[in-house]
C-alpha positions, 0 to 999 in steps of 0.5 A: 283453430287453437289449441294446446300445442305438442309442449303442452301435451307432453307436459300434460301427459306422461309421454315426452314425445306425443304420438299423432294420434295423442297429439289430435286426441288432446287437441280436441279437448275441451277446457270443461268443469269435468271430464263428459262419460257420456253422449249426453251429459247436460252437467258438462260446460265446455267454457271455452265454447261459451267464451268464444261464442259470446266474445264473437256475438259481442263483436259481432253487435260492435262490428254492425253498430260502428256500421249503423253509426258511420253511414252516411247518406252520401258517397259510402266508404268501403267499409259502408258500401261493404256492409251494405251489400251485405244488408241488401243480400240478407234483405232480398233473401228474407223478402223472398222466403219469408211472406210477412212482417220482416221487421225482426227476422230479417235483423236476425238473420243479418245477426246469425250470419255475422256471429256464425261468419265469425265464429268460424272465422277463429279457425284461421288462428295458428294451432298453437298461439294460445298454447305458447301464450299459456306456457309463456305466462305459466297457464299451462297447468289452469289451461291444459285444453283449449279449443277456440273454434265454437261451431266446432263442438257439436254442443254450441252449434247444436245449442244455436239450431235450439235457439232457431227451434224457438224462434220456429215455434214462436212464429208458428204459434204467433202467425197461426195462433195457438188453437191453429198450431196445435190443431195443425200439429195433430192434423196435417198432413193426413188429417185429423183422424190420423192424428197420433201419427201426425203428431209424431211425424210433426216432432220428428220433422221439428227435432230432425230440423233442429238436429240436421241444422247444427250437425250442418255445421258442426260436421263441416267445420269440424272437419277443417279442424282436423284438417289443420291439425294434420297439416300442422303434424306435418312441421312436427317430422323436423324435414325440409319436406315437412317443412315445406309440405306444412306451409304449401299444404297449410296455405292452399287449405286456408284458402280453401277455408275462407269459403267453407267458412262464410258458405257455412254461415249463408247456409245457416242463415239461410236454413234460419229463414226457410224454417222461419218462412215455413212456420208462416204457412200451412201445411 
């Protein structure tokens, strides 16, 4: 995870020596067109969220292009037989939970996992690289916020989980047809003569999946920030036990790391095909 470092804060701010609490608290900022007063505030962009999110979706279409444009037919490489597998997991996954044409769902869901794999992956960056490069080239004052890790703001996972609500509404109304998905908006599941009610519980399923899907994610990738910026408060006492408890500390949590970080994306993906499938079916 990336962000200003303590030098950074100190020259921010009007205390030479941050407290924990001030170091974490600007360490969680966001580099925004303005300061966000409220829970929901659609006037806020955090541009660093939007930059590494689209620079990781970028790599992500260059990563499966070099893929497709290396196999071969013949004996695979490592990095063919890698993808591979990856392909054929996604592939058997899709063909179990969703009943129809994959043709685009399953590509998709291959995507979701990569961009999502990758995004998460940016938390494996040292704390403060970026905030010695800003200080060293004299950005400090352009960028006193800096938070590279996108699917640790609520406001780029939630805005995914939105994109997979689309997609969700699209196939219902695709596989049903328009008259089908409205009536089983306001019919199922205790038929049409509760339809008020139905309708209302089938918003709050729609809004609850999208929610839960990117709070999923959020929560959880969130969490291992935090946990980063703890172990990197360790160095900041100066100790040979500080020291030492930074590096022990900090290596067995990247480690640990390594499979929140890509179980998340499974999971994700995973909750994309599921609520893609059920889109498929009736209720």
């Amino acid at each position: 995870m990336t962000s200003p470092s303590v030098e950074g804060v100190a020259a921010a701010g009007s205390h030479a020596n941050p407290t924990p609490s001030e170091y974490i608290t600007h360490h969680l900022g966001h580099l925004s067109n303005k300061h966000q007063d409220f829970v929901v505030d659609f006037s806020v962009v955090n541009y660093d969220t939007i930059f590494w999110s689209v620079l990781m979706g970028v790599l992500g279409c260059l990563f499966m292009w070099m893929a497709a444009r290396k196999a071969t037919s013949g004996v695979p490489g490592r990095f063919q037989a890698a993808v591979e597998m990856l392909v054929e997991m996604v592939e058997d996954q899709s063909k179990s939970i969703v009943h129809g044409d994959r043709s685009f769902i399953a590509p998709l869901a291959l995507t979701v996992f990569v961009w999502v794999a990758l995004m998460n992956s940016l938390d494996f960056l040292p704390v403060d690289m970026f905030a010695k490069g800003f200080e060293w080239l004299g950005l400090t004052d352009v960028f006193p916020y800096h938070r590279v890790v996108p699917t640790a703001d609520l406001n780029g996972t939630i805005g995914i989980s939105l994109g997979v609500l689309c997609l969700m509404l699209y196939y219902g109304i695709k596989i049903k047809g328009l008259g089908g998905f409205i009536h089983e908006l306001f019919a199922a599941p205790f038929g049409i003569y509760m339809a008020p009610f139905n309708l209302l519980l089938n918003i709050i399923e729609y809004a609850a999946k999208m929610v839960s899907l990117g709070m999923r994610l959020f929560g959880n990738m969130y969490a291992g920030e935090l946990l980063f910026l703890l172990i990197a408060l360790l160095g900041s006492t100066a100790t040979v036990f500080g020291f030492v408890g930074q590096v022990i500390a900090g290596s067995i949590w990247a480690i640990f790391h390594i499979l929140i970080v890509f179980l998340q994306a499974f999971i994700f993906m995973m909750l994309t095909l599921v609520y893609i499938g059920q889109a498929h079916e009736g209720h």
